[in-house]
C-alpha positions as CSV (number, residue, x, y, z in Angstrom):
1,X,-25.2,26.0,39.8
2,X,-24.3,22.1,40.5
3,X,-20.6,21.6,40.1
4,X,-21.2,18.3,37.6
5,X,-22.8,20.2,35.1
6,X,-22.4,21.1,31.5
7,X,-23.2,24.5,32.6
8,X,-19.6,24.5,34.9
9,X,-17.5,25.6,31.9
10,X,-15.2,23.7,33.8
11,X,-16.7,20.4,34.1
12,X,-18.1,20.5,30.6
13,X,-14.4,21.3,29.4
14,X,-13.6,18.1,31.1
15,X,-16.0,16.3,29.7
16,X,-15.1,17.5,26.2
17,X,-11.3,16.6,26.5
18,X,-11.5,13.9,28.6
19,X,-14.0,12.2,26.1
20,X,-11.1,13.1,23.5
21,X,-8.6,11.3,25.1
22,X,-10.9,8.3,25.9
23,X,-11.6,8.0,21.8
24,X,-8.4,8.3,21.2
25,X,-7.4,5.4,24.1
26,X,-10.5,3.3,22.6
27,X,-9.4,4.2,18.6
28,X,-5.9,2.5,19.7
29,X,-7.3,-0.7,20.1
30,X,-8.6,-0.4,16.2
31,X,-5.4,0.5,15.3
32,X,-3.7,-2.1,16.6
33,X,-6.1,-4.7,15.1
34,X,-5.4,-3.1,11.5
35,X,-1.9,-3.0,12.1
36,X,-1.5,-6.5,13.6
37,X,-3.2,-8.0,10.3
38,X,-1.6,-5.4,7.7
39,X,1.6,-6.9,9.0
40,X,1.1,-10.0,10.2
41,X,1.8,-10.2,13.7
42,X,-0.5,-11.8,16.3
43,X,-0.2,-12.3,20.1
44,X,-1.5,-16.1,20.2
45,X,-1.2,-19.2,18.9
46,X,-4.5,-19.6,18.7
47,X,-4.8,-16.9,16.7
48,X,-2.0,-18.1,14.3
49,X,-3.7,-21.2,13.6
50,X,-7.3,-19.7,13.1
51,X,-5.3,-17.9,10.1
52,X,-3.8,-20.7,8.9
53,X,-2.4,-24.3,9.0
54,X,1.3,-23.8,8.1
55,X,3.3,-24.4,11.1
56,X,5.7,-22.4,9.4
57,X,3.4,-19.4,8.6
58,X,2.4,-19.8,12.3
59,X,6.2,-19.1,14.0
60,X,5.9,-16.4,11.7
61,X,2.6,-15.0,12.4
62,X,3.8,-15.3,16.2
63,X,7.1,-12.7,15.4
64,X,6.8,-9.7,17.3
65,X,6.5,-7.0,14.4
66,X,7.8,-3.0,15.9
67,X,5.6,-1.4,14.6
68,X,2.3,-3.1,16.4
69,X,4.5,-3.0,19.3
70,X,4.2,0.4,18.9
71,X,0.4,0.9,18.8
72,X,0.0,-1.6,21.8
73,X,3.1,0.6,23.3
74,X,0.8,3.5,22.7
75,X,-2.4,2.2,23.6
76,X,-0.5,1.2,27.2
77,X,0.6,4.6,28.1
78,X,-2.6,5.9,27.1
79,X,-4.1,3.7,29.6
80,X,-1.9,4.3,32.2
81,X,-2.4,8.1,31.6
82,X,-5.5,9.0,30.4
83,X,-7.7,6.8,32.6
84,X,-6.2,8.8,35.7
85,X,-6.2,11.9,34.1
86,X,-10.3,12.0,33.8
87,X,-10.3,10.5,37.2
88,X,-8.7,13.0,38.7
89,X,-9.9,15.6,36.5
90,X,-13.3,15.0,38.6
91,X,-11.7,15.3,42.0
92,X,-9.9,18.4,40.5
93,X,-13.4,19.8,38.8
94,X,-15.1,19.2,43.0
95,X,-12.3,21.8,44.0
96,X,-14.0,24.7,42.0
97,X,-10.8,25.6,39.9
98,X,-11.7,29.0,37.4
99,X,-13.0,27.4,34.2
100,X,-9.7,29.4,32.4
101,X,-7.4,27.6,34.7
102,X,-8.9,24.1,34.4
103,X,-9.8,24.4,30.5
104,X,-6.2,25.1,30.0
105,X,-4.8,22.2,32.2
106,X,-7.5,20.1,30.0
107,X,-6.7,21.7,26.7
108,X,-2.8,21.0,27.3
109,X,-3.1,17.4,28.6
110,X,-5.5,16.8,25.5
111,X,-2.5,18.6,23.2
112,X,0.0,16.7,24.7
113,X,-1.4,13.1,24.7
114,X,-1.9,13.5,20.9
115,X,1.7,14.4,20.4
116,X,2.9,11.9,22.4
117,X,1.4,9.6,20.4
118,X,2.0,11.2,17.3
119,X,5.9,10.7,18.0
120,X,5.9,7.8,19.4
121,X,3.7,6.2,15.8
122,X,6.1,8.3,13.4
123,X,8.3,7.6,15.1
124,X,9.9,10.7,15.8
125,X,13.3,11.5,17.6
126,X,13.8,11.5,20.9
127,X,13.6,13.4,23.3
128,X,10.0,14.1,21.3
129,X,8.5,11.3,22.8
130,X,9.7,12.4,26.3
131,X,8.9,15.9,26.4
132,X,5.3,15.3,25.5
133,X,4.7,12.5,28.1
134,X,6.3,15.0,30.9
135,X,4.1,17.9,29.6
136,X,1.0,15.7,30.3
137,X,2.3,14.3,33.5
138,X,3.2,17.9,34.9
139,X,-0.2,19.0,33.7
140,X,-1.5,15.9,35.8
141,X,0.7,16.7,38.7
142,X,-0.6,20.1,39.3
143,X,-4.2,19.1,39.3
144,X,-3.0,16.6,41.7
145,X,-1.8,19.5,43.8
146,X,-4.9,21.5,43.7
147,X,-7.1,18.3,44.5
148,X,-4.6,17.4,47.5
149,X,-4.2,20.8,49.0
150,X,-7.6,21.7,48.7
């Protein structure tokens, strides 16, 4: 049996929970669309003034607004997360892990990527926010071993 194949339990786990957390990473763009227009927050001036002619409205539509900081906040670390977890994940997949092993390092990033953006959109208390991103990281970190000492 090929090692990239959906009949690795394995590799198809990855590609089931990495393709979770890339939806997720892509939906964040959406979201940050909506949210930028439900309150009125843009990133451009060029922007601003497609919306409207009022200097005035324009300095305003320019504000930085905390919650679309948020979403682009979670989009970010979703970025900076994700796209290296599914990366790795295929260097870690080459390394012939049991499918139990690597379907729960998959399951548990997955898990923890939607918390951490769950708390970080409520917003929820720290340290919420904190503890999730660490669960994914150490989750990250030990496929990283495997792939490494391999």
């Amino acid at each position: 049996m090929s090692t990239f194949t959906l009949e690795n339990e394995a590799f198809a786990g990855l590609v089931f929970y990495g393709g979770l957390c890339l939806a997720k990473t892509t939906a964040m763009s959406t979201v940050t669309a909506v949210y930028r227009f439900a309150k009125g927050s843009f990133p451009s001036a060029e922007d601003a003034k497609v919306l409207t002619k009022d200097p005035e409205k324009r300095k305003r539509l320019l504000q930085p607004n905390e919650e679309v900081e948020r979403t682009r906040s979670v989009h970010r670390n979703d970025l900076e997360n994700v796209v290296p977890f599914v990366l790795l994940g295929l260097l870690y997949i080459s390394t012939n892990p049991p499918a139990a092993t690597a379907l729960t390092h998959f399951k548990l990033f997955t898990g923890f990527r939607f918390l951490h953006s769950f708390c970080y959109l409520i917003p929820l208390p720290q340290p919420s926010r904190v503890l999730s991103f660490t669960g994914g990281y150490l989750v990250t970190l030990s496929m990283l071993y495997r792939v490494l000492t391999a």
